[in-house]
C-alpha positions as CSV (number, residue, x, y, z in Angstrom):
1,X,-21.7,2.7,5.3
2,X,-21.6,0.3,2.3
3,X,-18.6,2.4,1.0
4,X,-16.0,3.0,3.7
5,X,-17.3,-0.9,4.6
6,X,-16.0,-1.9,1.1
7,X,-13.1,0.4,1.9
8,X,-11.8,-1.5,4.9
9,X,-12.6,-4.7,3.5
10,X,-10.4,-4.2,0.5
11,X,-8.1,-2.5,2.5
12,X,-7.3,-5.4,4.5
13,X,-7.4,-7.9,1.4
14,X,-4.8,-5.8,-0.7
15,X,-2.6,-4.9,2.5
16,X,-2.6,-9.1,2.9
17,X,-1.8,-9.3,-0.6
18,X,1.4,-6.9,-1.2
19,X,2.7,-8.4,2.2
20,X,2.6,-11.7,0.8
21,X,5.2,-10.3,-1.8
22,X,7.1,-8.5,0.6
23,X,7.7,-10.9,2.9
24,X,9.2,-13.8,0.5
25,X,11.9,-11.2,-0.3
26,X,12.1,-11.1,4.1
27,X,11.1,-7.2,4.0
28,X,8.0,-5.3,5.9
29,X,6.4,-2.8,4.0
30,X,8.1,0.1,5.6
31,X,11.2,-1.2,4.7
32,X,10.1,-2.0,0.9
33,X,9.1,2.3,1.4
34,X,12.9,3.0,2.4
35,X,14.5,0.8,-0.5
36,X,12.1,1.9,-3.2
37,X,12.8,5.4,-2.2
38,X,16.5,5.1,-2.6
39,X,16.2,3.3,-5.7
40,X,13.6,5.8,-7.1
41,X,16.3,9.1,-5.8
42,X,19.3,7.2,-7.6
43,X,21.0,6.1,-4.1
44,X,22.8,2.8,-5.5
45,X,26.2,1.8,-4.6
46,X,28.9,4.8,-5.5
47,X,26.5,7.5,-4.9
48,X,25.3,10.2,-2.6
49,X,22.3,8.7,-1.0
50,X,20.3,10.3,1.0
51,X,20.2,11.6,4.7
52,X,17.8,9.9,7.7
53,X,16.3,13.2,7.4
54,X,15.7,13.1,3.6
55,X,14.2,9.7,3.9
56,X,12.2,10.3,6.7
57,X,10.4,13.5,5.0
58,X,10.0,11.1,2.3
59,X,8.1,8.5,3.6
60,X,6.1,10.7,6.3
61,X,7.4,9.2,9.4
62,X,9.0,9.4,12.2
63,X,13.0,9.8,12.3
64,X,12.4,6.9,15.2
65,X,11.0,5.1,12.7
66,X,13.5,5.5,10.2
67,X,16.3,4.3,12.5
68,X,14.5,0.7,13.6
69,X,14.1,0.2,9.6
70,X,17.1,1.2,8.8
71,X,19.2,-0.6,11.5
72,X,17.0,-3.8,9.8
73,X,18.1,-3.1,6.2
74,X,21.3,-3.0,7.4
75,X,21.5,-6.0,9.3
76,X,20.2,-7.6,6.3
77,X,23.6,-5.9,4.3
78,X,20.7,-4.5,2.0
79,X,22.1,-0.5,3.0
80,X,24.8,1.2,4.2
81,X,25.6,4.3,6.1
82,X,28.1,6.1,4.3
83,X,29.8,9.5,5.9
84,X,28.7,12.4,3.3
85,X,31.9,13.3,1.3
86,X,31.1,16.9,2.1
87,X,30.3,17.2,5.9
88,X,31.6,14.2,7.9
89,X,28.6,15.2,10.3
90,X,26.4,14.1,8.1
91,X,25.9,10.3,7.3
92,X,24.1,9.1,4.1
93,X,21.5,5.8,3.3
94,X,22.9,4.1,0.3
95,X,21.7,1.0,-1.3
96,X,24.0,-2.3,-1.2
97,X,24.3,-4.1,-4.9
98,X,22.2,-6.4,-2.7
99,X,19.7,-4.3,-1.7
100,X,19.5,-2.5,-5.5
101,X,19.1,-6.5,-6.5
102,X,16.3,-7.0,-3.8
103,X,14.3,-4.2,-4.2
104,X,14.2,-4.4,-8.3
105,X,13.1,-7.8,-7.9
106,X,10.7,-7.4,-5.2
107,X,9.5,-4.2,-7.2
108,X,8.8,-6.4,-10.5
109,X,6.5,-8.6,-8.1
110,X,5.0,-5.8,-6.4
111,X,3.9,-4.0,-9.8
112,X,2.5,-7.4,-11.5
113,X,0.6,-7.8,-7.7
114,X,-0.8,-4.9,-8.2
115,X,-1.9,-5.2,-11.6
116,X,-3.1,-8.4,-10.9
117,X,-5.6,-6.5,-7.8
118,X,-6.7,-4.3,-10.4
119,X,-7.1,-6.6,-13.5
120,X,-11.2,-6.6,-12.8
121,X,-11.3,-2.8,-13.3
122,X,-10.7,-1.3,-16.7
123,X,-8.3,1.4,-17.2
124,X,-10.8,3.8,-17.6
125,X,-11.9,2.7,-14.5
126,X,-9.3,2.9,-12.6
127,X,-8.1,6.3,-13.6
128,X,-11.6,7.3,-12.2
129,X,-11.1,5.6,-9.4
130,X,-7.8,6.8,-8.4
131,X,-9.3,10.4,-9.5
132,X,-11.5,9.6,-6.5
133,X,-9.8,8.7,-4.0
134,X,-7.1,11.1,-4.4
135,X,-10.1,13.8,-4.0
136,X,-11.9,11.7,-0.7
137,X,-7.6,11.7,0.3
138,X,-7.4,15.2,0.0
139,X,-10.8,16.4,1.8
140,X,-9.6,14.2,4.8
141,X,-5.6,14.8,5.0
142,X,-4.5,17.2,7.8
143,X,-3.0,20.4,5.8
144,X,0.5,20.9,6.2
């Protein structure tokens, strides 16, 4: 009990934590997910981007989902739907220079947040750490 207590308490004190970032740069977490994943796949202005489909698999949710946050970040001009060059049936998610600009900034804070979450663990500790929970992770994931 003391463990999955600690769990859920730190659980709620980091989730309060990286919102805190996310929301001075007017973003949920889910969409932070969307715009760090285009950044991370290379989909800044003048590329290919990727497909609802593609992001969806990516962040392991729902293509409902997907839509409400993507009709957000483009409301907020921070992506664009672009017809793929290739099949006109298909429509690609491509970062804005805004939404590049956003998301590298909010990423900076987001990384130096969580260092900062960590900072009482050393890095010895931490790589145990993460060792365990990605074992206690995989025991309890559903297998695909």
């Amino acid at each position: 009990m003391a463990i999955v207590g600690r769990l859920s308490k730190l659980t709620r004190l980091f989730e309060r934590s990286l919102q805190d970032v996310f929301l001075r740069h007017d973003l949920q977490p889910g969409e932070f997910d969307l715009l760090a994943t285009l950044r991370r796949n290379g989909s800044g202005t003048g590329t290919q981007g990727l497909t609802a489909g593609e992001l969806a698999a990516n962040a392991m949710v729902t293509s409902g989902a997907i839509t409400n946050r993507l009709d957000r970040l483009v409301a907020k001009a921070l992506v664009s739907r672009e017809p793929d060059p290739l099949s006109r049936r298909t429509i690609r998610v491509v970062l804005t220079d805004r939404g590049q600009a956003v998301v590298d900034q909010t990423l900076i804070e987001h990384v130096a947040n969580e260092e900062q979450l960590l900072s009482s663990l050393s890095l010895d500790q931490r790589e145990k750490l993460e060792a365990m929970l990605r074992e206690l992770l995989r025991a309890h994931e559903p297998r695909s």
